[in-house]
py3Dmol code that shows the C-alpha trace and the ligand (Angstrom):
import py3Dmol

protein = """\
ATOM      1  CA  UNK A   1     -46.635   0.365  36.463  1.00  0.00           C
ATOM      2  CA  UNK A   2     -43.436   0.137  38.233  1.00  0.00           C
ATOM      3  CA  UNK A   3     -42.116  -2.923  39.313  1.00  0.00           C
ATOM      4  CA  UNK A   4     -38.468  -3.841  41.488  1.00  0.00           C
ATOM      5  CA  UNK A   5     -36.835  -7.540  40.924  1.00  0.00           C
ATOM      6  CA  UNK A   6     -34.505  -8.152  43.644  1.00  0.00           C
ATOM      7  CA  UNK A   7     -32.112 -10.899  42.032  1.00  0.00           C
ATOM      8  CA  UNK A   8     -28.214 -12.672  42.458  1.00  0.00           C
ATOM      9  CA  UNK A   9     -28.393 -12.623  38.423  1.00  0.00           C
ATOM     10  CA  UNK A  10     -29.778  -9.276  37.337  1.00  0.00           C
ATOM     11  CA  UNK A  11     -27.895  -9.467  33.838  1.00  0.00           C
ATOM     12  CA  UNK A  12     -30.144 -12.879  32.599  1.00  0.00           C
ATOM     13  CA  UNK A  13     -33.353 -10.916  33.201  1.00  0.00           C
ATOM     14  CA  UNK A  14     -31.922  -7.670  31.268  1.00  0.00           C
ATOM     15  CA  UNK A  15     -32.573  -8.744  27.358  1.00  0.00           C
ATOM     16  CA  UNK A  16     -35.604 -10.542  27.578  1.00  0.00           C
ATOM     17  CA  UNK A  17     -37.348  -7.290  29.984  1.00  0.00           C
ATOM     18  CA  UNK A  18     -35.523  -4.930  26.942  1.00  0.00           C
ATOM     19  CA  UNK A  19     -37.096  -6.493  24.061  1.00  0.00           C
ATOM     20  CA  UNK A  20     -40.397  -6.629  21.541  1.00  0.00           C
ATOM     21  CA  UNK A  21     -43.309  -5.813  23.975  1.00  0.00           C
ATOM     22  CA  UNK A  22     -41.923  -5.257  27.036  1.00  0.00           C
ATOM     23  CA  UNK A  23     -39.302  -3.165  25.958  1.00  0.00           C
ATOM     24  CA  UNK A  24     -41.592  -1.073  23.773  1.00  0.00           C
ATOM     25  CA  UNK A  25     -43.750  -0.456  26.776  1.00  0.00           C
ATOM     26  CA  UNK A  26     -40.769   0.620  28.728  1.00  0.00           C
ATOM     27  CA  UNK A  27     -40.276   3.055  26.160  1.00  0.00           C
ATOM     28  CA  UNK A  28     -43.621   3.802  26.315  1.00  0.00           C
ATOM     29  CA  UNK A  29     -43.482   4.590  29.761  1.00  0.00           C
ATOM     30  CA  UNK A  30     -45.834   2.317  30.239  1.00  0.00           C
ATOM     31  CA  UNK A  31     -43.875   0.245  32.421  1.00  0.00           C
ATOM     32  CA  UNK A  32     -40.690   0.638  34.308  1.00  0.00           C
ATOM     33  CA  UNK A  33     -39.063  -2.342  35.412  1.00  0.00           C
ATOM     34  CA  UNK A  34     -35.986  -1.699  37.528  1.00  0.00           C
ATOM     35  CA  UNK A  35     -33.351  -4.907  38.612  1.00  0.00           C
ATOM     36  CA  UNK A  36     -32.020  -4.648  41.757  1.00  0.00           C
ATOM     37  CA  UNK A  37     -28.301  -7.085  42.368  1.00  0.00           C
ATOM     38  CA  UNK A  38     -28.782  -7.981  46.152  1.00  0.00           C
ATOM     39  CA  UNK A  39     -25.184  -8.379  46.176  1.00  0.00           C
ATOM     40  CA  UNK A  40     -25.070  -4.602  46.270  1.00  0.00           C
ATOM     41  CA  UNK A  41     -26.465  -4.765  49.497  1.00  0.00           C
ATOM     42  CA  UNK A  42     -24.131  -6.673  51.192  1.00  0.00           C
ATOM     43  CA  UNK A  43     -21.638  -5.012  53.631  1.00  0.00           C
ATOM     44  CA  UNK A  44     -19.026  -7.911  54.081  1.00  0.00           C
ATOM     45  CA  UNK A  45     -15.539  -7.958  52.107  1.00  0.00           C
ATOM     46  CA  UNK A  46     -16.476 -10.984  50.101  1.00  0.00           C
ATOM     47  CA  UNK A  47     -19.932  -9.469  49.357  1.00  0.00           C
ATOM     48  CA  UNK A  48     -21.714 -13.049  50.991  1.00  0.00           C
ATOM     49  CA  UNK A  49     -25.444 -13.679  49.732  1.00  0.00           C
ATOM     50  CA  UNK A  50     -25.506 -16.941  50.899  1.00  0.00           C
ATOM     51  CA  UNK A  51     -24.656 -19.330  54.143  1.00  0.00           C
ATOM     52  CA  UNK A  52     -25.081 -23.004  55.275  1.00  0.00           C
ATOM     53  CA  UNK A  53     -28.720 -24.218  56.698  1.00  0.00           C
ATOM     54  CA  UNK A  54     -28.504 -24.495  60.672  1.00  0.00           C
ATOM     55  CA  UNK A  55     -28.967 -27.934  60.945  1.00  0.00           C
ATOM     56  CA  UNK A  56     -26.805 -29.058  58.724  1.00  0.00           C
ATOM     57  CA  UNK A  57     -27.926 -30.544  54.904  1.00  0.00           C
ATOM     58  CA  UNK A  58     -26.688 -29.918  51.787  1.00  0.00           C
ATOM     59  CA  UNK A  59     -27.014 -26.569  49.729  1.00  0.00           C
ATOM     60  CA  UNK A  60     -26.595 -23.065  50.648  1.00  0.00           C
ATOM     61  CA  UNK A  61     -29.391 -21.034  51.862  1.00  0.00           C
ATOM     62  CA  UNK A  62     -29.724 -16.714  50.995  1.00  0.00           C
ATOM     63  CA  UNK A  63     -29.374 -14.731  54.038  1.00  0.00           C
ATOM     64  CA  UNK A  64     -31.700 -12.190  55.320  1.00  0.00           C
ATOM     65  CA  UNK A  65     -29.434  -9.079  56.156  1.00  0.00           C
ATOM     66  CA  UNK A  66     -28.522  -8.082  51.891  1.00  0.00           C
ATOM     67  CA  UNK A  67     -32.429  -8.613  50.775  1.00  0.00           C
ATOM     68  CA  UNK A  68     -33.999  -7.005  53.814  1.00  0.00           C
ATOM     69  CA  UNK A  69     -31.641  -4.061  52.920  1.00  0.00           C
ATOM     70  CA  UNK A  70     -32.197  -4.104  49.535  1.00  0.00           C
ATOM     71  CA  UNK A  71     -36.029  -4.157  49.605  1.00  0.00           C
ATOM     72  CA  UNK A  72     -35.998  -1.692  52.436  1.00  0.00           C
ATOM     73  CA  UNK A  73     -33.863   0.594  50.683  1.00  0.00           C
ATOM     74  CA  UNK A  74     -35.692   0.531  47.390  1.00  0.00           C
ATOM     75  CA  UNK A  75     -39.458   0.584  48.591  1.00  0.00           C
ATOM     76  CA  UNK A  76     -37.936   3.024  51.289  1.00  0.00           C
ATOM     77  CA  UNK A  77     -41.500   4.802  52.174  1.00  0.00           C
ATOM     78  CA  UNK A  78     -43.549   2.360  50.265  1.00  0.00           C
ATOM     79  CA  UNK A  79     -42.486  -0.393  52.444  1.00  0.00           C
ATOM     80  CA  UNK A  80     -45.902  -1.693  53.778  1.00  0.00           C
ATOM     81  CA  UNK A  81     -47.600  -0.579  50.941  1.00  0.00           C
ATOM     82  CA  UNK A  82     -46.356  -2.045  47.926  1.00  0.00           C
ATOM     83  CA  UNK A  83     -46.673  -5.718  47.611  1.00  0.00           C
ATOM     84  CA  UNK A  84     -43.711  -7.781  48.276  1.00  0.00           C
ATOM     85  CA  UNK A  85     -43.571 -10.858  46.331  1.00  0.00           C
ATOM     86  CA  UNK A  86     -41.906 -14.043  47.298  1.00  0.00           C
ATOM     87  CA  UNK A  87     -41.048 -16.156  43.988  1.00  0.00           C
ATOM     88  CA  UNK A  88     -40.675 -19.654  45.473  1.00  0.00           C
ATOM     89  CA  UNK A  89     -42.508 -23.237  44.185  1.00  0.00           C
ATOM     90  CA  UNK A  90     -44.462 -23.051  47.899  1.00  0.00           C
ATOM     91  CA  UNK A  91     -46.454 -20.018  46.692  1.00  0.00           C
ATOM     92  CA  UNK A  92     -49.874 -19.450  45.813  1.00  0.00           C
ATOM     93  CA  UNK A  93     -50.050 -20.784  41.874  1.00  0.00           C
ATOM     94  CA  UNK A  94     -50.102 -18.313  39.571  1.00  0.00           C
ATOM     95  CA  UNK A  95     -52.765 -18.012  36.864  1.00  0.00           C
ATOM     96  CA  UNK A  96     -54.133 -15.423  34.357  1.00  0.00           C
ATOM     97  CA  UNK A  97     -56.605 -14.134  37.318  1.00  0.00           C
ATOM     98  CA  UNK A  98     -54.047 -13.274  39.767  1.00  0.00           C
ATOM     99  CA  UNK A  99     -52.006 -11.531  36.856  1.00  0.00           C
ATOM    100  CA  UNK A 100     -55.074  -9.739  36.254  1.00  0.00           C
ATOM    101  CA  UNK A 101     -55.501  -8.745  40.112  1.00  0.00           C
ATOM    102  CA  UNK A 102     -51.335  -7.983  40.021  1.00  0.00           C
ATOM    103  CA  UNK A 103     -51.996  -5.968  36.774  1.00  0.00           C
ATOM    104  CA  UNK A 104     -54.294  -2.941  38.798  1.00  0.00           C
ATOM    105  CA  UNK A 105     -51.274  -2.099  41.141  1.00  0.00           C
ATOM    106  CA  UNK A 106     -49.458   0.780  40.796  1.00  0.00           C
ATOM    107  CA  UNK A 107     -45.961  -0.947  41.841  1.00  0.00           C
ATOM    108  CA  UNK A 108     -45.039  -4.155  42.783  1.00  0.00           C
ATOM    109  CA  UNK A 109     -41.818  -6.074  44.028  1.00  0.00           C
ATOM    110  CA  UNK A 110     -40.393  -9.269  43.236  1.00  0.00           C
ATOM    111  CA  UNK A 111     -37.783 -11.455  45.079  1.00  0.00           C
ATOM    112  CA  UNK A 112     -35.722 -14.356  43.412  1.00  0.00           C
ATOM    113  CA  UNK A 113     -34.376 -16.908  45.115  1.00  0.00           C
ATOM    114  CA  UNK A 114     -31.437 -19.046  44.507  1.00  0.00           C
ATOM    115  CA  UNK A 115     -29.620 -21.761  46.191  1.00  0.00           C
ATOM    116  CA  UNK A 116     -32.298 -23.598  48.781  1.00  0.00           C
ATOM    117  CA  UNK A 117     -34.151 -20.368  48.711  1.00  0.00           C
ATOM    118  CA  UNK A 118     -34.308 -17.895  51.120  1.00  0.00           C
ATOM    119  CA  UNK A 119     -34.085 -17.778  54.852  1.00  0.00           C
ATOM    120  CA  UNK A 120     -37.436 -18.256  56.429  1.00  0.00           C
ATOM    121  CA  UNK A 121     -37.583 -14.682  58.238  1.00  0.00           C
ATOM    122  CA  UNK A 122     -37.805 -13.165  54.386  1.00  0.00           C
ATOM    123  CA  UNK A 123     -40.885 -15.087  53.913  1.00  0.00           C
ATOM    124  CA  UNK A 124     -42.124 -14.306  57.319  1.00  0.00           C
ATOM    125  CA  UNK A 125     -40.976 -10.912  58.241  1.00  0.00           C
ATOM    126  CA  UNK A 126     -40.855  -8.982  54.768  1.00  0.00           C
ATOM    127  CA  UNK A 127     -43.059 -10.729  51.610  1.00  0.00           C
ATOM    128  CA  UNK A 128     -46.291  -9.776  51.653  1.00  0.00           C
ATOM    129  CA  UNK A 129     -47.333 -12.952  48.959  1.00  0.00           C
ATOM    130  CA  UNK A 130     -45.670 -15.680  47.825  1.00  0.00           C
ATOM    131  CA  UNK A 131     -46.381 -17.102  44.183  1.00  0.00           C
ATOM    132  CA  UNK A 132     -45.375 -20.279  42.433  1.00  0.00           C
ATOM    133  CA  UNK A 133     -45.312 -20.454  38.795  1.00  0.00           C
ATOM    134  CA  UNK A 134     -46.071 -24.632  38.893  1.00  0.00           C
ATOM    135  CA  UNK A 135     -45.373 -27.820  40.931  1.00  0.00           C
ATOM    136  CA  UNK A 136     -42.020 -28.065  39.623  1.00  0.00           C
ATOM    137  CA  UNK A 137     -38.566 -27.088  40.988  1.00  0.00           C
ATOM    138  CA  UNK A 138     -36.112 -24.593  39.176  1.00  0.00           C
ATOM    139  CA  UNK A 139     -32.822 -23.440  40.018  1.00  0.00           C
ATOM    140  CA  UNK A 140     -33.823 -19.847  40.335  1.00  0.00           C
ATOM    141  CA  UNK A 141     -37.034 -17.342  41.018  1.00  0.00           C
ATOM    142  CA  UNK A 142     -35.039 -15.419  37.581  1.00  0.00           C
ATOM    143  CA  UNK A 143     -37.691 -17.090  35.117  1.00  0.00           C
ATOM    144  CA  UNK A 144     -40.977 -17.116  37.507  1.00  0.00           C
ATOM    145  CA  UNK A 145     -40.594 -13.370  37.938  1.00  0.00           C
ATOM    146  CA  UNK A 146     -40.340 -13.052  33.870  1.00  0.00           C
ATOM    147  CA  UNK A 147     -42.926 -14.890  34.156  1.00  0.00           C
ATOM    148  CA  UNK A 148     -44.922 -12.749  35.860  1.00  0.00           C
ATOM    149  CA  UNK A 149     -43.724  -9.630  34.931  1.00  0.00           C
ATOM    150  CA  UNK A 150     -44.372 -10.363  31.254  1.00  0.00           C
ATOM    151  CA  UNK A 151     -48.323 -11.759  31.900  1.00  0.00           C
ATOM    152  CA  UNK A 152     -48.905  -9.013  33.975  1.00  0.00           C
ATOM    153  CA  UNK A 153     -47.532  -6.504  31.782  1.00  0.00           C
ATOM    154  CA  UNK A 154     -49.395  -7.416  28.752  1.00  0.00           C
ATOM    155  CA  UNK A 155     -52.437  -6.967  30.853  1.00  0.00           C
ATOM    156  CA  UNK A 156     -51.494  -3.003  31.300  1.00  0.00           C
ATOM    157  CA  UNK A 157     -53.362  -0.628  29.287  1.00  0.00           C
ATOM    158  CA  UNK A 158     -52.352   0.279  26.070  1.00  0.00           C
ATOM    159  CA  UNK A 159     -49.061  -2.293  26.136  1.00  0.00           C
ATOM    160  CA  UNK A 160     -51.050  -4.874  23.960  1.00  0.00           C
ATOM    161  CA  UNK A 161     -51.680  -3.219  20.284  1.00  0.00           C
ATOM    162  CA  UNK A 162     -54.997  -4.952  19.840  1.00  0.00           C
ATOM    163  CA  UNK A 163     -56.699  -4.983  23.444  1.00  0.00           C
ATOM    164  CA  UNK A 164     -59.796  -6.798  22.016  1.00  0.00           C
ATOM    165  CA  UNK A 165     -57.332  -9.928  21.035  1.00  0.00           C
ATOM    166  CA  UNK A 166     -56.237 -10.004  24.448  1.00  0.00           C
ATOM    167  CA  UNK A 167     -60.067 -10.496  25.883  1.00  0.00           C
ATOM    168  CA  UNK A 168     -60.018 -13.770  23.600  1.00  0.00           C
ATOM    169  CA  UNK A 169     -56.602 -15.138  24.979  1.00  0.00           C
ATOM    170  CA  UNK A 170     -57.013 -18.505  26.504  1.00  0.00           C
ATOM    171  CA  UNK A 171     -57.830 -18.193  30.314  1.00  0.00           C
ATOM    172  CA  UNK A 172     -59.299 -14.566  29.859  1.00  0.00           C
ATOM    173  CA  UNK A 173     -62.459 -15.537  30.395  1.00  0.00           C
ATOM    174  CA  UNK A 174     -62.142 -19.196  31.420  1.00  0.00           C
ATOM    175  CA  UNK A 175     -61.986 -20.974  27.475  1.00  0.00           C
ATOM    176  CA  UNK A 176     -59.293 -22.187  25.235  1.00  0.00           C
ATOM    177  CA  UNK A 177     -58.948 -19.779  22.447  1.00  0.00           C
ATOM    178  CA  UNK A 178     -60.530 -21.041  19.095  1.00  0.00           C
ATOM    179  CA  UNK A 179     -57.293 -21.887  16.291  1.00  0.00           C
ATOM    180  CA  UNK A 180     -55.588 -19.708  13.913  1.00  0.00           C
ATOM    181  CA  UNK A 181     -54.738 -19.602  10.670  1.00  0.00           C
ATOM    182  CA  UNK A 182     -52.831 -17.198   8.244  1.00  0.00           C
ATOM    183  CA  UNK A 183     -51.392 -17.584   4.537  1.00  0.00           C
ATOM    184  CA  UNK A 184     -51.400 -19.949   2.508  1.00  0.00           C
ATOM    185  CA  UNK A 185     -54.647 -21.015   2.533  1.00  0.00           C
ATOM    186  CA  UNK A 186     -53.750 -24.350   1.116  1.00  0.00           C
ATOM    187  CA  UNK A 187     -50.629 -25.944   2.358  1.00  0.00           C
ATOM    188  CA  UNK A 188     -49.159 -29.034   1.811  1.00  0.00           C
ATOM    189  CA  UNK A 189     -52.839 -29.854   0.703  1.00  0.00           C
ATOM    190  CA  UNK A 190     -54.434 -28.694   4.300  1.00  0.00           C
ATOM    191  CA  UNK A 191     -57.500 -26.306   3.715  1.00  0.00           C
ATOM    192  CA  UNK A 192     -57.935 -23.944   5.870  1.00  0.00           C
ATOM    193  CA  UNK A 193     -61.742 -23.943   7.232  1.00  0.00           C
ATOM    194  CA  UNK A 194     -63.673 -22.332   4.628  1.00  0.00           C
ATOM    195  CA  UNK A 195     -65.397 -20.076   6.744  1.00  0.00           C
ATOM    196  CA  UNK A 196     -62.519 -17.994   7.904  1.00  0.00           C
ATOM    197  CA  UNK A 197     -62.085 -16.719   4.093  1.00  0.00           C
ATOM    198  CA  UNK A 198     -65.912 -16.381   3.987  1.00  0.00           C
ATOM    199  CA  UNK A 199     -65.528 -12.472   4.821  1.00  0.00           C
ATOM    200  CA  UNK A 200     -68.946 -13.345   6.886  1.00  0.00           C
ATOM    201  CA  UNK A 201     -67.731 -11.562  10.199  1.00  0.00           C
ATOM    202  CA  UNK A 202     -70.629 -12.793  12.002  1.00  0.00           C
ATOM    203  CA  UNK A 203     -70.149 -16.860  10.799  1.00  0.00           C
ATOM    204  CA  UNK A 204     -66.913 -16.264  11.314  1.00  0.00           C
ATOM    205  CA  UNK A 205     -67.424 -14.882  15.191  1.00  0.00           C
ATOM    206  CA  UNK A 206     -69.949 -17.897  16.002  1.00  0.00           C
ATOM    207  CA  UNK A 207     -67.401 -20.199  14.203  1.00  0.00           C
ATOM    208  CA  UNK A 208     -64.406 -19.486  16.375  1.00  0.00           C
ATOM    209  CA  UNK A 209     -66.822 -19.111  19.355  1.00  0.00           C
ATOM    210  CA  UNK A 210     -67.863 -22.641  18.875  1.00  0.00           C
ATOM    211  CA  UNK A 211     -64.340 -23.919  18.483  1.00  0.00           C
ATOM    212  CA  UNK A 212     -63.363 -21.927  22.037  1.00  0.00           C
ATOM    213  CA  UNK A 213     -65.613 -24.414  23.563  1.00  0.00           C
ATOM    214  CA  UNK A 214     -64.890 -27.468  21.651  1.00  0.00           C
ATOM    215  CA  UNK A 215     -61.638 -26.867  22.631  1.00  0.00           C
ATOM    216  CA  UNK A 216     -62.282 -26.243  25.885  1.00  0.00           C
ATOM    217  CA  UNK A 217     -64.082 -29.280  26.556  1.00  0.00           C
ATOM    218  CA  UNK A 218     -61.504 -31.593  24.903  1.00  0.00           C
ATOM    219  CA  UNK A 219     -58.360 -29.817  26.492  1.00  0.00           C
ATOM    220  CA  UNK A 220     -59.667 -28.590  29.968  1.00  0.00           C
ATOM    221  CA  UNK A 221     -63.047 -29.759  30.845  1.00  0.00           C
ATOM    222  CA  UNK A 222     -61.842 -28.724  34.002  1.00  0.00           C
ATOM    223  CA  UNK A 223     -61.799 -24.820  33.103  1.00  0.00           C
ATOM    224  CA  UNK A 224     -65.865 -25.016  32.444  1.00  0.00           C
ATOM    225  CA  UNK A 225     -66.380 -25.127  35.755  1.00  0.00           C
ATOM    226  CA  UNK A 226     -65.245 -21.864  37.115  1.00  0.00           C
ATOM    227  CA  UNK A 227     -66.250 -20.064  32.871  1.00  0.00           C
ATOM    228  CA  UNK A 228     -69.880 -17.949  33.070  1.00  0.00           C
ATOM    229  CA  UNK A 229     -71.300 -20.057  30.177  1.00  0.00           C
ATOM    230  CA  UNK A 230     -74.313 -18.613  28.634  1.00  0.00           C
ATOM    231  CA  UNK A 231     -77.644 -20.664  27.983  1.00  0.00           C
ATOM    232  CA  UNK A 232     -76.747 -20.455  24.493  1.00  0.00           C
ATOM    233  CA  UNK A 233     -73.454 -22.110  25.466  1.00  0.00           C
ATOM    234  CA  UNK A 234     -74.604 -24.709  27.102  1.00  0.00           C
ATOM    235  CA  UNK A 235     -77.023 -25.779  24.240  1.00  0.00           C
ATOM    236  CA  UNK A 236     -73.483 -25.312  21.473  1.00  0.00           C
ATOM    237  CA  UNK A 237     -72.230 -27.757  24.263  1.00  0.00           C
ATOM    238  CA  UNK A 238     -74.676 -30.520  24.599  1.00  0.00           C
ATOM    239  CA  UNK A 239     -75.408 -30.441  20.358  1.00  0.00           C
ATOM    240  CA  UNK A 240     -71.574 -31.122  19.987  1.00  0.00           C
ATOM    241  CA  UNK A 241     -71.669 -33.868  22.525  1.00  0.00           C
ATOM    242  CA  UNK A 242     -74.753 -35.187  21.395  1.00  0.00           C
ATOM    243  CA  UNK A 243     -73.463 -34.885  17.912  1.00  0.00           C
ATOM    244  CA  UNK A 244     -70.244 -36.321  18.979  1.00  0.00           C
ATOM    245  CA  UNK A 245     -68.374 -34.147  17.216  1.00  0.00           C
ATOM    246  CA  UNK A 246     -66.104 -33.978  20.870  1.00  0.00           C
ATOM    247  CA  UNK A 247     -65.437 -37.561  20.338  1.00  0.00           C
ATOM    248  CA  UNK A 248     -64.711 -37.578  17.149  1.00  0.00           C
ATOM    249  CA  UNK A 249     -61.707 -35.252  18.041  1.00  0.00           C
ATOM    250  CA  UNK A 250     -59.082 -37.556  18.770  1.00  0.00           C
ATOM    251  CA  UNK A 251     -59.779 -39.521  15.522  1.00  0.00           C
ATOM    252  CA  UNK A 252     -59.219 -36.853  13.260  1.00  0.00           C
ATOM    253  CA  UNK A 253     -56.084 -35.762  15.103  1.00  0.00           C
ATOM    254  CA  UNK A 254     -55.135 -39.462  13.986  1.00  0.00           C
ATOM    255  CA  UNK A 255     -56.035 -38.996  11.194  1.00  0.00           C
ATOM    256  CA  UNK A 256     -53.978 -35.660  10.458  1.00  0.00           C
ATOM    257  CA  UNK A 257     -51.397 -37.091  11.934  1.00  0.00           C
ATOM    258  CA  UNK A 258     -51.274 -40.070   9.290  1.00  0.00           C
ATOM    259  CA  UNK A 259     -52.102 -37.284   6.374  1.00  0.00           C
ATOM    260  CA  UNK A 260     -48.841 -35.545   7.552  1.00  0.00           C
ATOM    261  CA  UNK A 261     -46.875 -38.600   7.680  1.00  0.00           C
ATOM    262  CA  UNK A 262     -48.053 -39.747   3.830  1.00  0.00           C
ATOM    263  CA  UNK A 263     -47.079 -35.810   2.681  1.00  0.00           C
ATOM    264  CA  UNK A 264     -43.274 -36.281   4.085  1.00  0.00           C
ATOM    265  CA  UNK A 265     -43.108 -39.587   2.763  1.00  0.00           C
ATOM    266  CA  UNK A 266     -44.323 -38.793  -0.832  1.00  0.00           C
ATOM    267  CA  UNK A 267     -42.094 -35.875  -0.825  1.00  0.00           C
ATOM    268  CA  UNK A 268     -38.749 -37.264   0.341  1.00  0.00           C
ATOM    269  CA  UNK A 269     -38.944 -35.847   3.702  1.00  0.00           C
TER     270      UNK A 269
END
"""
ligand_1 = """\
27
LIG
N -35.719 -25.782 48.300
C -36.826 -25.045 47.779
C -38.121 -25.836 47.995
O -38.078 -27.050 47.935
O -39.182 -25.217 48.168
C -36.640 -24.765 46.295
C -35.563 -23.763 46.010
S -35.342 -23.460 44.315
C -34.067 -24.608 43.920
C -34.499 -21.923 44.274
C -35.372 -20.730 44.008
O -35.951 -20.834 42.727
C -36.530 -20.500 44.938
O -36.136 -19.819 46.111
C -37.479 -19.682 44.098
O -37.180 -18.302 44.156
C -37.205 -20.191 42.702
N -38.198 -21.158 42.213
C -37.974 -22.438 41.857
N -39.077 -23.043 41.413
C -40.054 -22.110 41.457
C -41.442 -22.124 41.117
N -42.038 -23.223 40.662
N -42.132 -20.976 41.264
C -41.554 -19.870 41.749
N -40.243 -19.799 42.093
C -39.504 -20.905 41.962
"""
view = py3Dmol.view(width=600, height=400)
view.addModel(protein, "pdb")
view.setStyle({"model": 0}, {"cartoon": {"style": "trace"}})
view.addModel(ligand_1, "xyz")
view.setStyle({"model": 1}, {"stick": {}})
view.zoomTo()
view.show()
């Protein structure tokens, strides 16, 4: 998958996009991310990206002419075609499903904004979506189009070692993924559930299944609206509520919390 950034700060995007998974997949070949400085594109002596808002008020706004030649230069023939994206906090929000619907493209572009953001005729006249990463306001689209590239990118074939891990990631397939838990199996005095050393691969399945949900419905009941929850599901769901083993949640996070508390003060910590 090949995707352009169009970007004032090319050189803050460079290590991250060059390292662990994503730079193994662009090894791989996998995926080819290219950065694109739209101060390239300008043609004026002081090489200006940026101008004052008609109408007055504060900050500077980016001008069209550098990213409309940048973008056109770069998609050249795949201008129409290839998605232009629009990073900017009045976008469409971002999730795991529209990484997954970004993930079956063949190319894709990204522009980052800086400043105010962008003139409006960049929005109007050359993106062809617009996506927000969350209701809040940062300085630059640098960080939302990492953020992108990197959750679409582990969604590309063959970039993720174990592509069966991925299906259980949180917000694959609308749960919370169950908790993990590696060596030592006892520390500081905190078991880990005996079932996961069990070597009972189906207990252990139904286990972490069950805890997906839990979670689910503690964290984001909201999420179980929009998951495809099974019959068998639905019964897990209504035993632990009836059981109320989802209320009893919050108490033993209290109570963990107070366990970890005692450990650091019995040990000097
Ligand atoms: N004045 C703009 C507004 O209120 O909508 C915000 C501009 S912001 C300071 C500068 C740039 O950062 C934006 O053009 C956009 O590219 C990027 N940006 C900031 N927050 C973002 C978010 N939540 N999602 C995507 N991009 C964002």
């Amino acid at each position: 998958m090949r995707m352009d950034v169009f970007t004032l700060l090319p050189e803050v995007m460079e290590t991250y996009l060059h390292t662990s998974i994503l730079g193994r997949a662009q090894t791989a070949g996998l995926l080819d991310v290219k950065l694109h400085n739209i101060r390239d594109y300008t043609t004026d002596r002081h090489r200006t990206t940026d101008d004052e808002p008609f109408g007055g008020g504060g900050g500077m706004v980016m001008k069209p002419e550098p990213i409309f030649a940048a973008v056109e230069t770069i998609l050249g023939s795949g201008l129409g075609e290839v998605p232009v994206i629009l990073l900017t906090p009045q976008g469409r929000l971002f999730s795991q499903k529209v990484a997954m619907e970004l993930s079956q493209l063949p190319r894709l572009a990204l522009i980052c904004g800086r400043y105010e953001g962008v003139d409006e005729r960049i929005r109007q006249y050359l993106a062809t979506d617009e996506l927000s990463i969350g209701d809040y306001v940062l300085t630059g689209g640098e960080i939302p189009a990492l953020t992108v590239i990197d959750a679409v990118a582990r969604l590309i074939p063959g970039v993720l070692g174990d592509s069966e891990a991925m299906n259980k990631d949180s917000h694959t397939k609308g749960l919370l993924e169950h908790p993990h838990y590696t060596r030592p199996s006892n520390f500081r005095g905190w078991e880990v559930p005996e079932v996961l050393l069990s070597g009972d691969h189906g207990r252990i399945d139904a286990w972490r299944h069950q805890q997906s949900l839990k979670r689910t419905i503690i964290r984001r009941p909201d999420l179980l609206r929009e998951a495809h929850l099974s019959e068998h599901d639905q019964a897990i769901i209504a035993k632990m509520i009836e059981d109320k083993e989802v209320r009893l949640e919050d108490e033993e996070k209290k109570k963990e919390k107070v366990k970890s508390k005692k450990w650091k003060m019995e040990n000097g910590k």
